[in-house]
C-alpha positions in Angstrom: 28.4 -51.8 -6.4 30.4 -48.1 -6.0 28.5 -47.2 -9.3 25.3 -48.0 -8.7 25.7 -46.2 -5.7 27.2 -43.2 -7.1 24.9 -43.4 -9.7 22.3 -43.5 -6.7 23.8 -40.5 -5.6 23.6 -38.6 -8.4 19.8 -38.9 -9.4 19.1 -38.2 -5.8 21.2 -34.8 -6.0 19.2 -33.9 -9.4 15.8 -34.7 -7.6 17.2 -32.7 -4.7 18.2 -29.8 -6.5 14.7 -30.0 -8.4 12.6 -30.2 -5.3 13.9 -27.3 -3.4 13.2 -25.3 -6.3 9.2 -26.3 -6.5 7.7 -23.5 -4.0 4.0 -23.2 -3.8 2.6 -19.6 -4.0 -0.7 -18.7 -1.6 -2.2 -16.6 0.3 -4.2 -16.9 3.2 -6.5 -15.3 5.3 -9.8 -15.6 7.7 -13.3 -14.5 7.5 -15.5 -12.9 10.3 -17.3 -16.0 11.1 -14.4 -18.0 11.2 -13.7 -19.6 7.6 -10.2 -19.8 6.8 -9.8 -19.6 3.5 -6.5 -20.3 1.1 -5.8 -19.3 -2.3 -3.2 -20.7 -4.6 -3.3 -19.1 -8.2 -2.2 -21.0 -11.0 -2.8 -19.9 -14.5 -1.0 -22.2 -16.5 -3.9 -24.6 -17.1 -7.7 -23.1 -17.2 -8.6 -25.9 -14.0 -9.2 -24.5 -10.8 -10.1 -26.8 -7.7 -12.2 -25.4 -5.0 -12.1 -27.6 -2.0 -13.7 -27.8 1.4 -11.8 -29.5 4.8 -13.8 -30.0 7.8 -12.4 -30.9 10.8 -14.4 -33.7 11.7 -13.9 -37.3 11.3 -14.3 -40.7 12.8 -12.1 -40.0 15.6 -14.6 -37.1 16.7 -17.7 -39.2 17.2 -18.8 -40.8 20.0 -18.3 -44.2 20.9 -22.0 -45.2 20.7 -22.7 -43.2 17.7 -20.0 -44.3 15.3 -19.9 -43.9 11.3 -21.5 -40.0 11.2 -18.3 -38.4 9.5 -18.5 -41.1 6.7 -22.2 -41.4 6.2 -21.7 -37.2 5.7 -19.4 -37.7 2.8 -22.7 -39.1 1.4 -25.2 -36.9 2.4 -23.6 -33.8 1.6 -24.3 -35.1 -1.9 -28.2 -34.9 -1.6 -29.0 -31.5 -2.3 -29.6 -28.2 -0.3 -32.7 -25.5 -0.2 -31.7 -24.9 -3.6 -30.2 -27.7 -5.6 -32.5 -30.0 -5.9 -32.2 -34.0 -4.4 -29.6 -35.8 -6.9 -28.8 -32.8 -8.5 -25.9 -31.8 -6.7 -23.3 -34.3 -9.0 -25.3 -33.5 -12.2 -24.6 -30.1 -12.0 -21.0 -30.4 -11.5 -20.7 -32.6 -14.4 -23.5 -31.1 -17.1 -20.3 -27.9 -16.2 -17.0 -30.0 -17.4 -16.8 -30.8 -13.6 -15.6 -33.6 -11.8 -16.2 -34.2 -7.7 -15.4 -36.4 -4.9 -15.0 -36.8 -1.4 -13.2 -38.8 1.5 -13.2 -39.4 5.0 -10.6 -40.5 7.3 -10.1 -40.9 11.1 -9.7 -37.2 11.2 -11.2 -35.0 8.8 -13.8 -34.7 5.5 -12.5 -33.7 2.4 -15.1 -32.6 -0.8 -13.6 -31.0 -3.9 -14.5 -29.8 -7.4 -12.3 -30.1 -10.3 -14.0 -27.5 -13.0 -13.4 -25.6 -15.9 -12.1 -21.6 -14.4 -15.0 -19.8 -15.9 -17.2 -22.4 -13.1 -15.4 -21.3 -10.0 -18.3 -19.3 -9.1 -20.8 -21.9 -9.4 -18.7 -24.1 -7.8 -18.0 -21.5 -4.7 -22.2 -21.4 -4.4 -22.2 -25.2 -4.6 -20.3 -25.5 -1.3 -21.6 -22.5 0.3 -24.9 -24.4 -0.1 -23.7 -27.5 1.5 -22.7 -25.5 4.6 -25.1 -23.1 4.8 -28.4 -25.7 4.5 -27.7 -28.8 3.2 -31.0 -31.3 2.5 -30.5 -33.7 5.7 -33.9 -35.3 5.8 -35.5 -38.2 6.6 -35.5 -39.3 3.1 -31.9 -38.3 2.3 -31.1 -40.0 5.9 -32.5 -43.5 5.3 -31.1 -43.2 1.3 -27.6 -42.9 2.6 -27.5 -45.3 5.8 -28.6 -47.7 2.8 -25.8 -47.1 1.0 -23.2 -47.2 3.7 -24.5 -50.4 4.9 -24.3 -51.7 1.4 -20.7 -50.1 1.1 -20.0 -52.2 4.4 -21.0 -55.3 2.6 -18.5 -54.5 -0.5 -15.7 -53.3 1.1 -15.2 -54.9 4.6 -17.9 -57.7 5.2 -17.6 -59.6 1.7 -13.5 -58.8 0.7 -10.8 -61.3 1.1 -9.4 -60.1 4.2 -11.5 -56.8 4.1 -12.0 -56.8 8.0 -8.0 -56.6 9.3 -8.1 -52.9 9.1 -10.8 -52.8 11.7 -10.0 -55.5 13.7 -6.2 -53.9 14.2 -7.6 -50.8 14.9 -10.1 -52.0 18.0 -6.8 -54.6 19.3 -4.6 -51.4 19.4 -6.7 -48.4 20.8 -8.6 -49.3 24.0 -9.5 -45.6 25.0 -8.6 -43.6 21.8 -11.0 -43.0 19.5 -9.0 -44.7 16.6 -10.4 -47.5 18.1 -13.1 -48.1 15.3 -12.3 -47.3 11.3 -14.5 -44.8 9.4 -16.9 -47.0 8.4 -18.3 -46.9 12.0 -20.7 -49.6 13.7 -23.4 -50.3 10.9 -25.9 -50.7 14.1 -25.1 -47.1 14.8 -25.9 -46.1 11.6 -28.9 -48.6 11.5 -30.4 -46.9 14.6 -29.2 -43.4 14.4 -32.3 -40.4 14.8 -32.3 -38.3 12.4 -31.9 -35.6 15.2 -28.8 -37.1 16.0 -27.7 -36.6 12.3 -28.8 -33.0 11.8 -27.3 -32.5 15.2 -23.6 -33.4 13.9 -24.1 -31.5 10.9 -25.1 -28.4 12.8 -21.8 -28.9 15.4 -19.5 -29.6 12.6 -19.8 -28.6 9.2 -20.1 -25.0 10.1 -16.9 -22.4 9.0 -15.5 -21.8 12.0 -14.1 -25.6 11.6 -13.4 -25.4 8.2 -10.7 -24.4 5.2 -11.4 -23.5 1.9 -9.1 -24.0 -0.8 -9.1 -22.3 -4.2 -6.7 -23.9 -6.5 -5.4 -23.2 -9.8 -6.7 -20.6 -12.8 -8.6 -17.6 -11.6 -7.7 -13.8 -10.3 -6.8 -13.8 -6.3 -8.8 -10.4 -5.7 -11.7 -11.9 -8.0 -11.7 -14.8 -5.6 -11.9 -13.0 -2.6 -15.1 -11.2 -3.8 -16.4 -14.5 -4.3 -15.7 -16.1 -1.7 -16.6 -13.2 0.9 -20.0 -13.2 -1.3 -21.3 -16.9 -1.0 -19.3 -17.9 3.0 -19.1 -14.4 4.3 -22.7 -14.7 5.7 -23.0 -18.3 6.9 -23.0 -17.8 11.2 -20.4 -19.6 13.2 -21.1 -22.4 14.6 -23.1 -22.2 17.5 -22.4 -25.8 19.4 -18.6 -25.2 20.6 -16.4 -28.5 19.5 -14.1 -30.0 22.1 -12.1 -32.5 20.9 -11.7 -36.3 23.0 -8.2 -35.5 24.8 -7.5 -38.7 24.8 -4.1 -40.5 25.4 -3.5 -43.8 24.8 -1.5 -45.9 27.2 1.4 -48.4 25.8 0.0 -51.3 24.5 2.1 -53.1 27.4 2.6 -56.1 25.6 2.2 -58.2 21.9 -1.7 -59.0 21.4 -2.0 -62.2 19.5 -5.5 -63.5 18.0 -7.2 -65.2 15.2 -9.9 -64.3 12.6 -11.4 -66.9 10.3 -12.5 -65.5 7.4 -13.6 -66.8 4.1 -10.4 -67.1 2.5 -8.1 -69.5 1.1 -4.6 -68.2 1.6 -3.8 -67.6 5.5 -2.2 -64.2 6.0 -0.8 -62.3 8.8 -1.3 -59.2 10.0 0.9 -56.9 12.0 -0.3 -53.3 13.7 2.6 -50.8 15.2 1.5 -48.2 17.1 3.4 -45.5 15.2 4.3 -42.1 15.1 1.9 -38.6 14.3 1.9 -36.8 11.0 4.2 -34.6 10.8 6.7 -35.4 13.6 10.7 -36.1 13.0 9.9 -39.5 13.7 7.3 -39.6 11.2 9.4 -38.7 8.5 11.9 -41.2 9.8 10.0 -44.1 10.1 8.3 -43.0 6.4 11.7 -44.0 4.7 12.0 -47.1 6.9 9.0 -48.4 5.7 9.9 -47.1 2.0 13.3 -49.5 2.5 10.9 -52.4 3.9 8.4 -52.3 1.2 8.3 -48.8 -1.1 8.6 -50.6 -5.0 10.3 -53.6 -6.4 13.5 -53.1 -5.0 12.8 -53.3 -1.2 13.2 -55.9 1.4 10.5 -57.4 1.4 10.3 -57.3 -2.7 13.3 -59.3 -2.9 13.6 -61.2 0.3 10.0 -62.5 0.7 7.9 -62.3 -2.9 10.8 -62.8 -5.1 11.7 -66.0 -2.7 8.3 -67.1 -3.0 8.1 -67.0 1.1 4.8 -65.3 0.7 2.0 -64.2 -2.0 2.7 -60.6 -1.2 3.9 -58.8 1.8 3.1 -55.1 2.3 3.5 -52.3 4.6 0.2 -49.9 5.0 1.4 -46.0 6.7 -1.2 -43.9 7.5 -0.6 -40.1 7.9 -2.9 -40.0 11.1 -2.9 -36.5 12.9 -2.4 -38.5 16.2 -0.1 -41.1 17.1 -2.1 -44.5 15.1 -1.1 -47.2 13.2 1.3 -48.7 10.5 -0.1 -52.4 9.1 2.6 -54.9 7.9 1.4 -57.9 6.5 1.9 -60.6 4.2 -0.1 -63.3 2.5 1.1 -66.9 2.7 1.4 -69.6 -0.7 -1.0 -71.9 -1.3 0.2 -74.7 1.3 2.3 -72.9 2.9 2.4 -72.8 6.9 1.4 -69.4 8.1 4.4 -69.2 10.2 7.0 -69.6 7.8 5.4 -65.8 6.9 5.6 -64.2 9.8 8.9 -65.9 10.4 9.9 -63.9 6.9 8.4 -60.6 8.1 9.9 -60.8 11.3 13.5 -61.4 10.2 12.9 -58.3 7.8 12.2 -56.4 10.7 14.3 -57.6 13.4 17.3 -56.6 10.5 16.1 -53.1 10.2 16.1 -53.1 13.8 19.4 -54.3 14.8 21.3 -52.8 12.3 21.9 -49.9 10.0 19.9 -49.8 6.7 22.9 -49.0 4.3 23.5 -45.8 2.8 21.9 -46.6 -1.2 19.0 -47.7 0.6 18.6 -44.9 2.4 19.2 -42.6 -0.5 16.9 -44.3 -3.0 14.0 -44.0 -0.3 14.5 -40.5 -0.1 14.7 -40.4 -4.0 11.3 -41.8 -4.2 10.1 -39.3 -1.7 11.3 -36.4 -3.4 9.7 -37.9 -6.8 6.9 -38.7 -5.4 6.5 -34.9 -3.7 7.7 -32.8 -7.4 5.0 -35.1 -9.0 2.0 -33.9 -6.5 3.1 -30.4 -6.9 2.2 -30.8 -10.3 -1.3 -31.2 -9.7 -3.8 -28.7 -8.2 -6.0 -31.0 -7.0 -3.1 -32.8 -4.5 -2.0 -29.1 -4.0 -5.4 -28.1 -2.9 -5.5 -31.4 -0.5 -1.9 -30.4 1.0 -2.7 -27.1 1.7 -6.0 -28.0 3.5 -3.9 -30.9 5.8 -1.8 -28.5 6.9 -3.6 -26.3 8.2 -6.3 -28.1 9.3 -3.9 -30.5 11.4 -1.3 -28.1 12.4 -2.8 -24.5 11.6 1.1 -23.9 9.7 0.3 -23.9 5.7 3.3 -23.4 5.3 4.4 -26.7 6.0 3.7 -27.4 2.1 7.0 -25.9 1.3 9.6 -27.7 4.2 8.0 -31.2 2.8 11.5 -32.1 1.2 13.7 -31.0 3.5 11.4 -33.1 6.6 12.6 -36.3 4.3 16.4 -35.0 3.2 17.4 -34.6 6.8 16.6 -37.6 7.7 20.2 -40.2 8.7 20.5 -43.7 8.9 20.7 -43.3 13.1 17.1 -41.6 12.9 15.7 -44.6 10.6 17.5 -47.2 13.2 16.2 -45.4 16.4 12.4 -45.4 14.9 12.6 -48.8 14.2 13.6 -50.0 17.6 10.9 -47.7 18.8 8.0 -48.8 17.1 8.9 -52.0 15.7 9.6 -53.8 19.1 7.0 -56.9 19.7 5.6 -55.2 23.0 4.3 -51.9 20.4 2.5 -54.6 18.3 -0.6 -56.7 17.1 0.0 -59.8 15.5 -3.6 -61.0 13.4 -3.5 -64.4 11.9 -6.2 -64.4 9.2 -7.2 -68.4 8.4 -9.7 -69.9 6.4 -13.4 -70.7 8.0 -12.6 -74.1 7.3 -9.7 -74.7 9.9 -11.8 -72.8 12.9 -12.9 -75.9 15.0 -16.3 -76.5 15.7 
């Protein structure tokens, strides 16, 4: 046991020693009219990623009018004035391009992954998005289509596909992280397409926006650029508040039951856990790593390896607000569901009681220093980074600290987050059965 540990040691001190040495270059700056803009120049592969962040996501709709940041990750893809409908996607890739886009609770995320001697046409790509995008009545029904359809896939006709959302709306009464990005596919359904143009016009506007240029291109070059397709778009002219809203404690374990079409029962458990980018965060990022980060952890070798479950997983997500970390675990095939949460619950009482060891703790942080060196590597997950930061907490910076937020953390700050959040009054326990055991 002393030399695994020590060898533990040792590969953590190498990744150490590594990771303080990655330091990402950039500069930043703001336009007139609001657009912060970042640049991080990279010429070692001819790539360059030019990315657009806007504040805005499920969290900052209203409650009746749910599912607008999301259906916008689609209909920013229809066209603009001047690219016609459907053309947007073909023109990235007819270029050597590649494109995507996410939403979260938060904020909207669209990039473009082209060759360097593109980064123009890509800057006038999203200019174009911002400036006039096509939102029509055509483009309007076309996506709503596609979202509900996306609804059906991904939530409505999944094995389990709905525990996301039903956590979300058990655990936030007041918050707006009360509903998942998807939204209410009745709001969608019955959305005017005045109440679509007016998010667009309140939101995607560059006074609540970052640009990011990442990777192979000249940094004064750039700026021309980048002055020359955003430096004439107007502010916004619809001033955004944000819902100030504070959720009270939960005051109390919620308990319920969702029949599903299924035929393994599962459980589901939702903390209320800590902001991005908080002590505690970081903290309670390595518990969970010890609990369930690879084949090694807790509930690898104490649950799925003992065949007390199917699989058993924690779910973090990096939520700018105090939200939600999902633990849950999959029963076998005659198998009593609480036998699994009896399994779960021992794995977390332990962490909670007493102090994860010392190998543990150093081959979660390991992993976390791995895991950061590998997205350094990559311009796209620099370009993502860079936007987070400052659109959550206006301090790029941040990018560079990310190793030492996770090396500083001790075994007394991984105890004291789990008896914080993991207590049974911070929780929601889901038990997911099959339609066939609901009574009539």
């Amino acid at each position: 046991m002393k030399k695994i540990f020590s060898i533990c040691i040792a590969v953590c001190l190498v990744f150490t020693a590594n990771a303080q040495k990655v330091n990402i270059p950039f500069v930043e700056y703001n336009l007139s009219n609001g657009l912060h803009v970042i640049l991080h120049q990279d010429n070692s592969t001819p790539n360059v990623v030019v990315s657009l962040m806007y504040h805005v996501g499920s969290k900052d709709e209203n409650p009746d009018k749910t599912g607008f940041a999301h259906l916008f990750e689609h209909l920013l893809f229809e066209g603009s004035d001047n690219i016609g409908r459907g053309e947007y996607m073909k023109i990235v890739q007819s270029n050597g391009g590649e494109l995507n886009a996410n939403t979260s609770n938060d904020r909207t995320y669209y990039y473009e992954l082209m060759p360097s001697n593109q980064l123009e046409l890509a800057l006038w790509m999203e200019s174009e998005r911002m400036l006039h995008a096509k939102i029509d009545s055509i483009g309007i029904a076309t996506q709503k289509n596609v979202v509900i359809e996306e609804r059906k896939q991904r939530y409505d006709n999944q094995p389990y596909g709905t525990f996301m959302e039903e956590l979300f709306k058990r655990s936030f009464k007041e918050h707006h992280y009360n509903w998942t990005t998807i939204g209410d596919i009745e709001h969608i359904r019955n959305a005017s397409d005045k109440d679509v143009v007016d998010f667009y016009k309140k939101f995607y506007v560059p006074d609540n926006a970052v640009l990011v240029i990442a990777g192979d291109f000249q940094t004064e070059n750039a700026k021309k650029l980048v002055t020359k397709y955003f430096g004439d778009i107007p502010r916004g002219v619809e001033k955004i508040t944000r819902f100030a809203i504070t959720e009270k404690p939960l005051g109390g374990e919620i308990r319920d039951v969702v029949y599903d079409n299924i035929t393994l029962p599962a459980v589901f458990m939702g903390y209320r856990s800590p902001a991005y980018g908080t002590k505690d965060f970081y903290a309670f990022e390595i518990l969970n790593s010890i609990l369930s980060g690879g084949n090694s952890s807790r509930f690898k070798d104490n649950i799925d390896n003992k065949q007390k479950a199917v699989q058993s997983l924690v779910i973090s997500l990096p939520l700018e607000e105090p939200g939600l970390t999902m633990v849950f675990a999959i029963a076998n095939a005659g198998g009593k569901i609480e036998d699994t949460e009896a399994a779960l619950n021992h794995e977390i009482d332990s962490v909670i009681n007493y102090f994860v060891s010392d190998e543990e703790l150093q081959k979660a942080k390991a992993a976390k220093e791995t895991e950061i060196i590998s997205s350094k590597s990559s311009v796209e997950n620099i370009a993502s980074t860079l936007a987070t930061y400052y659109t959550y907490f206006k301090n790029t910076k941040m990018i560079n600290n990310e190793l030492a937020n996770y090396s500083n953390i001790t075994r007394e700050d991984v105890k004291r987050v789990a008896e914080k959040y993991l207590k049974p009054e911070n929780r929601v326990v889901l038990y997911y059965l099959p339609k066939s055991m609901q009574k009539e």
